[in-house]
N, C-alpha and C positions, 0 to 999 in steps of 0.2 A: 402753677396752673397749667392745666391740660391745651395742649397748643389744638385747636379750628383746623380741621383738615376742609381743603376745598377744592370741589374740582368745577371747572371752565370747560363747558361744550361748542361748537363751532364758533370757535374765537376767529375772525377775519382779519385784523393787524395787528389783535392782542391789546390793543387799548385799554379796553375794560379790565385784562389781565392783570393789566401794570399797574392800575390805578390801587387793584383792591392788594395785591402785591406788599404795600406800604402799609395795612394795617398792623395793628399790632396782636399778637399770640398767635399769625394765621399762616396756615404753612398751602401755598397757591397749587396746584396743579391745572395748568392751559392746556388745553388741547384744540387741535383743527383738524376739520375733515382731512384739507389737500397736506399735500408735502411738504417739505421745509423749502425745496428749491420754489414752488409754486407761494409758498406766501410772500417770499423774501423779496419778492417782483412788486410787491406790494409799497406805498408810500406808509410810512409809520411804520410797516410792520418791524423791520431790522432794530429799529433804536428801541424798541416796545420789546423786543424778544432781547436785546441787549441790557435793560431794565429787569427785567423776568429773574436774568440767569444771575446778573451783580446781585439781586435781592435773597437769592436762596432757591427759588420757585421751580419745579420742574413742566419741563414742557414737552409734549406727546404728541407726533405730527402721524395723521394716514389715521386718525381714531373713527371709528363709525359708531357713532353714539347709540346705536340697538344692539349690542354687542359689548359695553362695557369689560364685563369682567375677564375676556379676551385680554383685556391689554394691563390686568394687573393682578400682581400673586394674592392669595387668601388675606394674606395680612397686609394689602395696602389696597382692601375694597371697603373698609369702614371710612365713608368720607360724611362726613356734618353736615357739608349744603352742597347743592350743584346748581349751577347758573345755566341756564340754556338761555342766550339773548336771539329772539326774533329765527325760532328756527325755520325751516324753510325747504323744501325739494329743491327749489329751483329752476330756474327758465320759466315755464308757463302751467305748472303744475297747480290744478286746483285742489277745492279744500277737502275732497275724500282724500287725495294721496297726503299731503297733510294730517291728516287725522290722524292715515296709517303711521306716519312717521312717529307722532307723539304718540301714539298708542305702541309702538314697538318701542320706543325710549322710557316711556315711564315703566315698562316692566322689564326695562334693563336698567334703569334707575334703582330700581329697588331692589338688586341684588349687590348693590356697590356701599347702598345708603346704612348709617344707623339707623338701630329703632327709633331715635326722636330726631331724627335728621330731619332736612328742608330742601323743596324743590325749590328752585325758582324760576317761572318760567316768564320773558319779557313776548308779550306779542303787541301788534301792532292795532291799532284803536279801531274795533268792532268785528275781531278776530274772534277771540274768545267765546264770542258768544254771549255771556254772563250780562245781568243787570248791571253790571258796573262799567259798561261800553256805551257810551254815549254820541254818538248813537246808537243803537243796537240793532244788528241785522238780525235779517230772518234766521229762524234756527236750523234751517236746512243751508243755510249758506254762510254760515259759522262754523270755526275747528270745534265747535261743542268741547272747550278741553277739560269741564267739569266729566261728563260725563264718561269722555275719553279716560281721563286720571283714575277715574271709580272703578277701571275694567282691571288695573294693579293697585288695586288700594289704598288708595291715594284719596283727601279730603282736601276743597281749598278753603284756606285756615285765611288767609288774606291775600286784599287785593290792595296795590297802592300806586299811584303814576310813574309811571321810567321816566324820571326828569332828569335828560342827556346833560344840561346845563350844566350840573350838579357834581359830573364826571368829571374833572379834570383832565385833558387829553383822550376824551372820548371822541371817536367818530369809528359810525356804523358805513360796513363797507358794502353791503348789497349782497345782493345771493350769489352763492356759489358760482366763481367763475368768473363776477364782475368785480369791478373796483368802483361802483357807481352808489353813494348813498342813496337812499331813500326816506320817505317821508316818516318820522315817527313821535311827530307830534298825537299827543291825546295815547299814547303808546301807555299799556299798563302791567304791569310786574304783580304774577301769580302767583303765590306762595300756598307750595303745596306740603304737606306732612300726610303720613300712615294714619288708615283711618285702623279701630282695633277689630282684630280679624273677628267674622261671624263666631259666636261662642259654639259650643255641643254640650249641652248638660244632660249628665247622668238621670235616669231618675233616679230619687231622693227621695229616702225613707222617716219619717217624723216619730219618735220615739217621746211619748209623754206618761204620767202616771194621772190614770183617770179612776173615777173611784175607787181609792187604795188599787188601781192593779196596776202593771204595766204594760200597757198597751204600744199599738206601732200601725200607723197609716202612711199613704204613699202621697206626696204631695201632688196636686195637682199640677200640669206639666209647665201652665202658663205663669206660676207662682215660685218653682223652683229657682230660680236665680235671686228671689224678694222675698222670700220666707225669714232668711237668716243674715241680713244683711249688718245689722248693728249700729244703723243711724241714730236712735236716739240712747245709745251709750253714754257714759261720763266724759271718754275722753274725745270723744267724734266731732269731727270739724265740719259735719254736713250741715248745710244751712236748714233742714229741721230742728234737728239738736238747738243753734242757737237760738230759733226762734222760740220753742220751747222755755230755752233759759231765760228769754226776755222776758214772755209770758208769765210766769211760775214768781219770778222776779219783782213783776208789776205788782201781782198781786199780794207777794210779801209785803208791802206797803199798808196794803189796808187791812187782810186778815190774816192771823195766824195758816200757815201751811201744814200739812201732813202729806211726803208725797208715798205712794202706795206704791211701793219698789218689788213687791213682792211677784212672783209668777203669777199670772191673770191666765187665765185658762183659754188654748187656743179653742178649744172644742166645745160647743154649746147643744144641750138637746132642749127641748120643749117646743109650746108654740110660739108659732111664728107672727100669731098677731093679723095682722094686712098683706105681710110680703110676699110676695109673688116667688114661689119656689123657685122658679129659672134664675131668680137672682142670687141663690145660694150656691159655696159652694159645698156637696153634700159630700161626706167621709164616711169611708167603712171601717174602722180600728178593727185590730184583731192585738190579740193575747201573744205578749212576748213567748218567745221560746229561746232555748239555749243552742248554740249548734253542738252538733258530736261530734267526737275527737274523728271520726271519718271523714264528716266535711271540713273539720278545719286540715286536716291533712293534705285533702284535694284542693282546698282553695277556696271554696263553696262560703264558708265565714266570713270572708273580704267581703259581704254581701251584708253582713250585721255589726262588722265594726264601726266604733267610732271614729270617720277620718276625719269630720268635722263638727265641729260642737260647737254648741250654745248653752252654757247653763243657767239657768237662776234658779233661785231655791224658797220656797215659803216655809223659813221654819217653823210655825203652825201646821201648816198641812203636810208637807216635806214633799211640796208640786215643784218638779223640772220639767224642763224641756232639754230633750239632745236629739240633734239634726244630724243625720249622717246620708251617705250612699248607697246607694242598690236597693236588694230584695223587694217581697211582693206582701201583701195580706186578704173582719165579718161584726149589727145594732149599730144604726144609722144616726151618726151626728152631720152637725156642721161648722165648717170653721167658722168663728167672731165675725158678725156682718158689724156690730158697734161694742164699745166695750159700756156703753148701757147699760145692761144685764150684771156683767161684774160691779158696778156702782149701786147697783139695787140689792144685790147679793151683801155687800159692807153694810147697806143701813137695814136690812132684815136681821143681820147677825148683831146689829147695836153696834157694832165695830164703830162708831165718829163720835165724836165732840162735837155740843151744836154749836155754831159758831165760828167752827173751824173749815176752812179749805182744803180737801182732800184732794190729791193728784193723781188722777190713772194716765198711762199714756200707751200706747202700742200700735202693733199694724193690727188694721180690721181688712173682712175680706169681702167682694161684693161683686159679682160676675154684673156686667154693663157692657153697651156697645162702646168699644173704644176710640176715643176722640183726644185733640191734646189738652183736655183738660177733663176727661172721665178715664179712672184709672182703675183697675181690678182689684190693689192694693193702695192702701193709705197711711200713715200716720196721724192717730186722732190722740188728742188729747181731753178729757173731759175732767170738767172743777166740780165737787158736787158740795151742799152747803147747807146745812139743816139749821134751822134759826123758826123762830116764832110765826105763828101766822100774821100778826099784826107787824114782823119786821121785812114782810114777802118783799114789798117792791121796793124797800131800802137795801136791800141785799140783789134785788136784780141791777138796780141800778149802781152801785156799787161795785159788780163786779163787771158787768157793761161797760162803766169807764175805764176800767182800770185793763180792759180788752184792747178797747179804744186807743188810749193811752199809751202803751206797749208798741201796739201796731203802728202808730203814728210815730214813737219814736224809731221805731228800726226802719221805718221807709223813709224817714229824713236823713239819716245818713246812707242810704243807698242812694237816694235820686230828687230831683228836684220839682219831678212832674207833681200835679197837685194830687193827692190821695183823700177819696169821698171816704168815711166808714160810718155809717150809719146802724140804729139797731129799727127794725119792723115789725110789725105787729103782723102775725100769721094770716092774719084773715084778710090781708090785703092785699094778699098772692094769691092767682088761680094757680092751677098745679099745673099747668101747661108754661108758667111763667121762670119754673124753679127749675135749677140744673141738674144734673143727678145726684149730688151729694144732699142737696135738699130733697129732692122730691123724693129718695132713701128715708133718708128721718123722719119726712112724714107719717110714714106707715109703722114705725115702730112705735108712735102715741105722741098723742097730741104736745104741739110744740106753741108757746107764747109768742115768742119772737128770734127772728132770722137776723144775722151779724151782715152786713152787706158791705164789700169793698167796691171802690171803684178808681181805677188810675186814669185821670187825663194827659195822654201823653201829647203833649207838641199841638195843640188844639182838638185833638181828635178824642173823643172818650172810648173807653173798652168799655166793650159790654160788662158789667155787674155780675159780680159774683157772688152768692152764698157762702162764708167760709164759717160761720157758727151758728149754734143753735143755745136758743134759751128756754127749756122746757121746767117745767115746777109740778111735783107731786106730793098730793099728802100722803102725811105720815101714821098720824094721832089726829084728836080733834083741836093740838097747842101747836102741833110741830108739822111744819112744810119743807121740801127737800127741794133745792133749786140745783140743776144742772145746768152747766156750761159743756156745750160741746165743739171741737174745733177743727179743721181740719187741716192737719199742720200742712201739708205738700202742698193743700190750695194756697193757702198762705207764703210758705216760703217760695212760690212760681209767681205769683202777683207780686210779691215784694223786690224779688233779684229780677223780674223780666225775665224769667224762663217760659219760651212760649209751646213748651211740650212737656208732660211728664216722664216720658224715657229720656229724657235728658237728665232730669232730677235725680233718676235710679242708676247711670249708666257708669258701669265701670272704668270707664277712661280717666284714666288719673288726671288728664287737663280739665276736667269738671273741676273737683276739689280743690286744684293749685290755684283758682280764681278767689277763695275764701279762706286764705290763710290766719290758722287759730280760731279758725269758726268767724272771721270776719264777714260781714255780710256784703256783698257790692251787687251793682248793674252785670250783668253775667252778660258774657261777652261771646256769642256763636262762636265756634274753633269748626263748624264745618258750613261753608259759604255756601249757595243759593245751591242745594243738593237738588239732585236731578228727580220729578216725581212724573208717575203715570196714573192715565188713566184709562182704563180699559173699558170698553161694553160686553156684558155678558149674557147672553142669550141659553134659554133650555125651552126643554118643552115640559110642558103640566099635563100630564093626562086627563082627560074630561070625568 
């Protein structure tokens, strides 16, 4: 097993050094600002630095912790955690030169740190600033060390008490230059990790076959990162996916399934019904071409290769999708606002069984003001279900519970809070009442009834959410076609307590490590009380 490298910043008698010294797989590195002759004057210090050296540990005296990588070669600046306990200028130094100091250590931290390493920074009770300081000073009179940390890229991941008790042969020696403890009761230990650097995506070229030809548009810029992500895959551990499989699941119980695996076409033209064009978003395809052996010579080709794909296949129609990078492109579609359209497309072609449960699922696209629970992109899944007119609301009802039913089981093993999920009747909502995933659906045709969740957390209710829709249309004067529509990301952020949807999307592998095997849980923040602004913006309107 890979031995814990660690390094110790202004260690005062070494205490703390010794104690952690004794664990096991951990190989210590102490360091102190002053000298060796200067600590050694110290009570503790000599038997603690005698402890140090019997143990294996190395120790680094004259270290100036904004300077780290000064005082070690290339191959002994990978360290795992760094402890900074209570650091300090010194004498009468308020909290801007403080600031200064941990803002020049954290980005000397981070050249010494691994990528999944850990800060740990101990300050003393109402230093920090944070909500977790009881009591909490004003913010002008706080080290702000969230924010400070955010200026080298740094997140705090957690906060927990420095309970000295707990130290064995712990005692804190006072700032620089004294041998005089101080108070550090209510003292709290800030653990910091890399937050993942701001991205730069290329633009990204979308390559599909639209009637019989093959075409290529350029995706829009705010979508590039979520077009081709792969959440609802076979083998995907994202908690869409699962909830999907619960879903899809339930419902094998009560009716036969058919899931529709085939390519669903990103692209839709016709009209639009009610929808407010600004809601779309509008594409211009053009007509593939090949490049010549001149541009691929120059380079110019890297612009129409495939570096990254997506494929699936309808072999009926023989429709792909391949995603790749670069280039540029002429008959006005738009990407999938719901995969509705493709569900009406199956029972026009006769394509179902009545009786049977068909599965559509994919991302829909739908430009909105963004909030943390209105998203530009979603995963929907939609049930669609053709059965007799006289068996209409045995089959809404039926598939209503078995929604119900699903959802209830997968938030009982997440949490204990109490979960409302009701179904509505449409006409009991003004449209001012509905959130954006509903007041959407509205406009593409008339809907029966809204899926309605609601979590009581800790006595406190959240507001209610929309998360499906139950719409029914005839077919024939025998045969009515019930849809179920859902929205998986509403759902799986209600379910885990995700209380933002760029969390849900975000590529930080510590999202995903929290749902191991597509496990569902309470989703546990990894970045603490982030710093937010707000600004006033002023312009002038000409008359």
């Amino acid at each position: 097993e890979a031995v814990r490298r660690v390094l110790l910043l202004g260690e005062g008698n070494f205490s703390f050094a010794a104690f952690l010294c004794g664990a096991a797989g951990t190989h210590v590195v102490a360091t102190c600002y002053e000298s060796e002759e200067e600590v050694c004057g110290r009570g503790q210090a000599e038997e603690s630095i005698r402890r140090l050296r019997e143990g294996g540990a190395e120790i680094v005296f004259s270290v100036d912790c904004t300077k780290l990588k000064n005082y070690f070669l290339p191959e002994e600046r990978e360290f795992d955690c760094i402890y900074f306990n209570f650091p300090h200028c010194g004498r009468k130094a308020g909290v801007v030169k403080n600031r200064e100091l941990l803002a020049h250590f954290f980005h000397s931290s981070a050249e010494v740190l691994t990528e999944e390493g850990e800060v740990h920074v101990a300050l003393c009770n109402g230093q920090g600033g944070t909500p977790a300081d009881q009591p909490r000073r004003e913010w002008h009179n706080s080290w702000q060390i969230v924010a400070v940390a955010a200026g080298a890229g740094f997140i705090l991941s957690n906060v927990h008490p420095f309970k000295a008790e707990t130290i064995p042969g712990y005692k804190c020696t006072g700032y620089r230059s004294q041998d005089k403890s101080f108070c550090i009761e209510g003292a709290l230990n800030h653990i910091f990790t890399r937050s993942t650097p701001l991205p730069y995506f290329k633009p990204m070229i979308c390559k599909i076959e639209l009637e019989s030809r093959k075409v290529s548009f350029q995706v829009p810029q705010v979508l590039v990162d979520k077009i081709n992500r792969g959440f609802l895959q076979v083998n995907s551990n994202h908690p869409v996916q699962t909830v999907k499989e619960k879903l899809t699941a339930e419902l094998s119980q009560a009716f036969p399934l058919q899931n529709i695996d085939y390519c669903l076409s990103l692209l839709h033209q016709g009209h639009l019904n009610d929808i407010c064009r600004s809601s779309i978003f509008w594409i211009i395809p053009s007509l593939e071409e090949t490049p010549s052996t001149e541009e691929t010579s120059n380079g110019v080709a890297n612009a129409v290769l495939f570096s990254h794909v997506d494929f699936c296949r309808d072999t009926a129609k023989n429709c792909y999708v391949n995603v790749q990078e670069g280039c540029h492109i002429s008959n006005q579609y738009y990407l999938r606002p719901s995969l509705l359209p493709c569900a009406r497309a199956i029972i026009r072609r006769g394509a179902f069984i009545p009786g049977t449960v068909h599965v559509l699922s994919g991302l829909v696209f739908r430009k909105c003001l963004i909030t943390p629970y209105s998203m530009p992109v979603f995963h929907e899944v939609v049930f669609v279900c053709a059965v007799n007119r006289d068996a209409e609301n045995s089959c809404i009802q039926m598939l209503v519970n078995s929604i119900k039913a699903s959802i209830h089981s997968l938030h009982q093993t997440v949490s204990g809070f109490k979960l409302n999920i009701s179904s509505q009747e449409a006409t009991s909502f003004e449209t001012t009442e509905l959130n954006d995933f509903a007041a959407f659906e509205s406009h593409l045709s008339k809907i029966q009834y809204f899926i309605c969740m609601e979590i009581d957390t800790s006595g406190s209710c959240k507001k209610g959410s929309c998360v499906g829709i139950i719409r029914t249309e005839l077919v024939s004067s025998e045969l009515v076609v019930v849809f179920a529509s859902l929205n998986l990301d509403l759902l799986a952020m209600l379910i885990c307590g995700i209380s933002d949807w760029r969390m849900l999307w975000t590529s930080d592998t510590r999202f995903l490590r929290q749902f191991p095997q597509g496990e569902l849980r309470l989703f546990k923040s990894f970045s603490l009380y982030p710093p937010s602004y707000l600004h006033d913006v002023s312009f002038w309107v000409p008359d």
